[in-house]
C-alpha positions in Angstrom: 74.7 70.1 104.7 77.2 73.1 103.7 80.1 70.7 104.0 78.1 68.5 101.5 78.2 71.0 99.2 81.1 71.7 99.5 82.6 68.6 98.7 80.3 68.4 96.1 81.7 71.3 94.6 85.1 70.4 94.3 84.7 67.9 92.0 84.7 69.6 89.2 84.3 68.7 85.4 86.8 66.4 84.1 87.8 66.4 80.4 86.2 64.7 77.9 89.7 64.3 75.5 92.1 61.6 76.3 95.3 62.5 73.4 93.1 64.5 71.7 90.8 62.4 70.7 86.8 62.4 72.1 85.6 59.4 73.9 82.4 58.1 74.9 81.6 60.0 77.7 81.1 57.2 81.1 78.7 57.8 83.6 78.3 56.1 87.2 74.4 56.1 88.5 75.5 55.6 92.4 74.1 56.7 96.2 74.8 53.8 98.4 71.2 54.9 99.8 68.5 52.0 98.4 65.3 53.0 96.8 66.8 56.4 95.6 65.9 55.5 91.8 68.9 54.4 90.7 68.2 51.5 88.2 65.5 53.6 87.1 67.1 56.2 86.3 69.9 53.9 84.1 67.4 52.1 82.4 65.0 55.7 81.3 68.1 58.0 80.9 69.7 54.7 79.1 66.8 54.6 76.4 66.4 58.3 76.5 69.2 59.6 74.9 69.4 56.6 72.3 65.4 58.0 71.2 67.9 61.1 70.8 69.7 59.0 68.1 72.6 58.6 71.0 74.3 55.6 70.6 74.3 54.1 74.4 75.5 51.0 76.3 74.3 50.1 79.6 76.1 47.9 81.9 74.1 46.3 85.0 77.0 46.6 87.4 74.7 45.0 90.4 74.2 41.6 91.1 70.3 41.8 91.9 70.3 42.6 87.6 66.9 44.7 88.2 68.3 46.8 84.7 68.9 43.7 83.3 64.6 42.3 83.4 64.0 46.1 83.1 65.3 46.6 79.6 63.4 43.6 78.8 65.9 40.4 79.5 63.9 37.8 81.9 66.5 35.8 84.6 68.3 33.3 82.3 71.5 30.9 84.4 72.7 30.4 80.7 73.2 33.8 79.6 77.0 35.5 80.0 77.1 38.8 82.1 79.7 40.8 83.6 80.9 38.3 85.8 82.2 36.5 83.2 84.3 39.5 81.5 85.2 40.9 85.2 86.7 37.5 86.5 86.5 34.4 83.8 88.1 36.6 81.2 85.7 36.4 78.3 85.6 38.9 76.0 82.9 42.0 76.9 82.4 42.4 73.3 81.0 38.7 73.5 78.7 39.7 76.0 76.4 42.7 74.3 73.1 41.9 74.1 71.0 44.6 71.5 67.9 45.8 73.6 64.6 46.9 72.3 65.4 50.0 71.9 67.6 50.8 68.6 70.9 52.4 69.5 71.2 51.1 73.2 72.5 48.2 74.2 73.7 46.4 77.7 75.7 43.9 79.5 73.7 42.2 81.6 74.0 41.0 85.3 72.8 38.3 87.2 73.3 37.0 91.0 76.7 35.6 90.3 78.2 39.2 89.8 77.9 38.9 94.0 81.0 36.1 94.1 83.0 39.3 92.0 83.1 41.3 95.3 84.9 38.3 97.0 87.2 37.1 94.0 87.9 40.5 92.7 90.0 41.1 96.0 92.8 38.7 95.1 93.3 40.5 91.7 96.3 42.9 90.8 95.0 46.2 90.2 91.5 45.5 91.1 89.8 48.6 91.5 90.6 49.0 87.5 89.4 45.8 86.3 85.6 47.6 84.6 87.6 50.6 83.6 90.1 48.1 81.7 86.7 46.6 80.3 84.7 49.8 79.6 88.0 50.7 77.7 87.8 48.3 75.1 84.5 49.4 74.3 83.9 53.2 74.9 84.7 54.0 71.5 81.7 52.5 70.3 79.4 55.0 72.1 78.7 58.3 72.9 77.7 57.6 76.6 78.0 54.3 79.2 75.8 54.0 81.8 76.9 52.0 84.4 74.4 51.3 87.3 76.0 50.8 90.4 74.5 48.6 93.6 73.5 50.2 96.4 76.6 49.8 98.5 80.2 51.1 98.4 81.7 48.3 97.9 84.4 46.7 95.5 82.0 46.8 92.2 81.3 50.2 93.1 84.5 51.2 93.4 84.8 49.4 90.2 82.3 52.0 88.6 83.6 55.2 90.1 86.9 54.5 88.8 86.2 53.8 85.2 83.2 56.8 85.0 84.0 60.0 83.6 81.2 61.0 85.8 78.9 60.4 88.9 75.2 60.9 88.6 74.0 60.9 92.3 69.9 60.7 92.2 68.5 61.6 95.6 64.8 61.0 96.9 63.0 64.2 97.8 62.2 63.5 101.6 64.1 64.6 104.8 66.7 61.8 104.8 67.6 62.8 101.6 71.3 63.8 102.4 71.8 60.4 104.4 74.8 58.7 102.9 75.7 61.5 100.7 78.4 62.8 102.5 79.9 59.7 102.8 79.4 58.9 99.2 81.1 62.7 98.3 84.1 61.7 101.4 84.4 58.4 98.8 84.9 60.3 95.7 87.3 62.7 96.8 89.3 59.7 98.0 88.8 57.7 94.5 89.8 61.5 92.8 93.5 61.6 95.1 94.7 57.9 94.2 92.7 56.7 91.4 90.8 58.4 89.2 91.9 62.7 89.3 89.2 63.4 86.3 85.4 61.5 88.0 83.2 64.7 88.1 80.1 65.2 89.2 77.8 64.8 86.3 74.7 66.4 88.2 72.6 65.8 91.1 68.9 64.7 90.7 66.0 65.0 92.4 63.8 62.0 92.4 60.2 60.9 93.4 59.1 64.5 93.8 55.5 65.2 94.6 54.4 68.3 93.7 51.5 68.3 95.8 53.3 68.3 99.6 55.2 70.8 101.0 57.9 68.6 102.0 58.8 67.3 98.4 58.6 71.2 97.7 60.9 72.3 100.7 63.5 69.7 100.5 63.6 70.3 96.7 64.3 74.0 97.1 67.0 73.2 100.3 69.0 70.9 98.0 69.2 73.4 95.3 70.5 76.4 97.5 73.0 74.1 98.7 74.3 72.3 95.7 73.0 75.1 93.1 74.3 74.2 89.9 75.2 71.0 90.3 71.6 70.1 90.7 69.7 69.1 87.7 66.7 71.3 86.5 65.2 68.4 85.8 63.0 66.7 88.7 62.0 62.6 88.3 58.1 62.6 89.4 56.7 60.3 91.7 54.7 58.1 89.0 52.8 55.2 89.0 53.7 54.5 85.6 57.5 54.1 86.3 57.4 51.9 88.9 55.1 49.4 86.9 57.5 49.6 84.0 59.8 47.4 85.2 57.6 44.9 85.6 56.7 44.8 81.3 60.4 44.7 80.6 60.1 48.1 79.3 61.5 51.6 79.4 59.0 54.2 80.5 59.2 55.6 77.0 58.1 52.6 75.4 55.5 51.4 78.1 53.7 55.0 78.3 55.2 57.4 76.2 52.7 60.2 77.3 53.1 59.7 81.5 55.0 62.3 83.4 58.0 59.7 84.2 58.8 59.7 80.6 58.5 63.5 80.2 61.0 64.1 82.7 63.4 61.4 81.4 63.4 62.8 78.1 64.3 66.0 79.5 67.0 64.9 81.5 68.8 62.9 78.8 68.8 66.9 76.9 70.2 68.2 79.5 73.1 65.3 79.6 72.9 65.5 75.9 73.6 69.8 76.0 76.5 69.1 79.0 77.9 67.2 77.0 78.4 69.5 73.8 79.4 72.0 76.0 82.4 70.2 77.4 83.0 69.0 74.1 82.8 72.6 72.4 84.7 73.9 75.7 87.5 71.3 75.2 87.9 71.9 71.5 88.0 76.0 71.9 91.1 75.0 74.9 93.1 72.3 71.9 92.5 75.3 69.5 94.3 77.8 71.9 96.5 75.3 72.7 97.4 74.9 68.7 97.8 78.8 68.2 100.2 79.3 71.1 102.3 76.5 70.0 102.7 77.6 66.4 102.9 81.2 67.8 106.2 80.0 69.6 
């Protein structure tokens, strides 16, 4: 586990200013580990900060399009997704859909985004293809969410090169750590040859029970290992979130009051208050950087 850590550690922030300027900040839900919470935590954190008066786009980058029906957009063969940007060329702007939720909206996915993995491979410069996409509309936003499937394959890859940031959420039990590794071995690699500034936005702990030991344990073994670059907050195990889903509904808008939405609306401050801090760390540096050169 001390490897892991490690690793983890070594990615450090990357820098919200490209030329100066401040960009919507792009950040990769991944952990090739199923069942961690993943689309959950896109879709809640998603919602979350745009209740904070964020303005947020979410883009379904797995073909089984489970963030798609969560934020409320039933199966629909007619409807454009990301497949159609990624490999038929059409314009992502096209492909926005507004959400129920004022201030986020997403580009859905459907079960064609599976063919991408296959035709993406025969394209020049394919690991760049989303972050060529995600380009054109970052600027709109103050954060992208991009759920990733649970695999490290080409779309993922996809992800991890156009985020700013990872966000790895991982399930409070014993076999928490399985697959980590080799998702931390993968973004190393992605930071040598194709993306130097992907960070780790934070580690979260998910489907914690309060009431067992092991939840408790594992909880505590993760943070002395990881330390900081483990959220404070901790996603509940919750009833409520899990049927969410099912109403086409963020947790904050199917029960506002359950513990699942609690702890989503204090992770999105936390992103929220990273966030500023980079941006008021990276402003204090261009100000040095400004006094130096009209010192010389």
């Amino acid at each position: 586990m001390k490897h892991v850590a490690r690793k983890c550690a070594t990615l450090v922030e990357s820098t919200l200013c490209r030329g100066g300027r401040v960009l919507g900040r792009v950040i990769a839900i991944a952990n090739q580990k199923g069942g961690v919470g993943k689309t959950t935590t896109a879709v809640n954190l998603a919602a979350s900060l745009a209740v904070a008066e964020k303005t947020v786009l979410a883009i379904d980058c797995d073909p089984q399009g489970n963030t798609t029906v969560a934020l409320g957009f039933p199966k629909n063969p007619a409807r454009r997704t990301l497949y159609h940007s990624l490999i038929l060329g059409e314009p992502i702007q096209r492909i926005v859909l507004k959400t129920q939720v004022e201030g986020l909206e997403l580009i859905p996915s459907d079960k064609n985004l599976v063919g991408a993995t296959v035709e993406l491979v025969g394209k020049q410069n394919r690991e760049y293809c989303l972050r060529n996409l995600a380009t054109e509309v970052r600027n709109n936003y103050n954060f992208v969410i991009l759920d990733c499937p649970p695999a490290l394959d080409l779309l993922t890859l996809n992800a991890l090169v156009a985020a700013d940031a990872v966000l790895v959420p991982i399930q409070c039990e014993y076999l928490a750590l399985e697959g980590v590794s080799e998702l931390l071995d993968t973004l190393m690699r992605i930071r040598r040859t194709l993306n130097p500034d992907l960070a780790i936005e934070g580690i979260l702990l998910t489907m914690y029970d309060e009431r067992t030991t092991l939840s408790r344990q594992v909880a505590a073994d993760l943070r002395s290992f990881f330390g900081a670059q483990v959220f404070e907050t901790v996603i509940p195990r919750n009833v409520r979130l899990a049927e969410a889903p099912s109403h086409g509904k963020p947790i904050l808008f199917y029960d506002i009051h359950s513990k699942g939405a609690e702890a989503y609306i204090q992770l999105a401050k936390e992103v929220i208050t990273n966030d500023q801090k980079r941006a008021g760390e990276g402003a204090e540096r261009a100000d040095s950087g400004a006094r130096a050169a009209t010192a010389g």
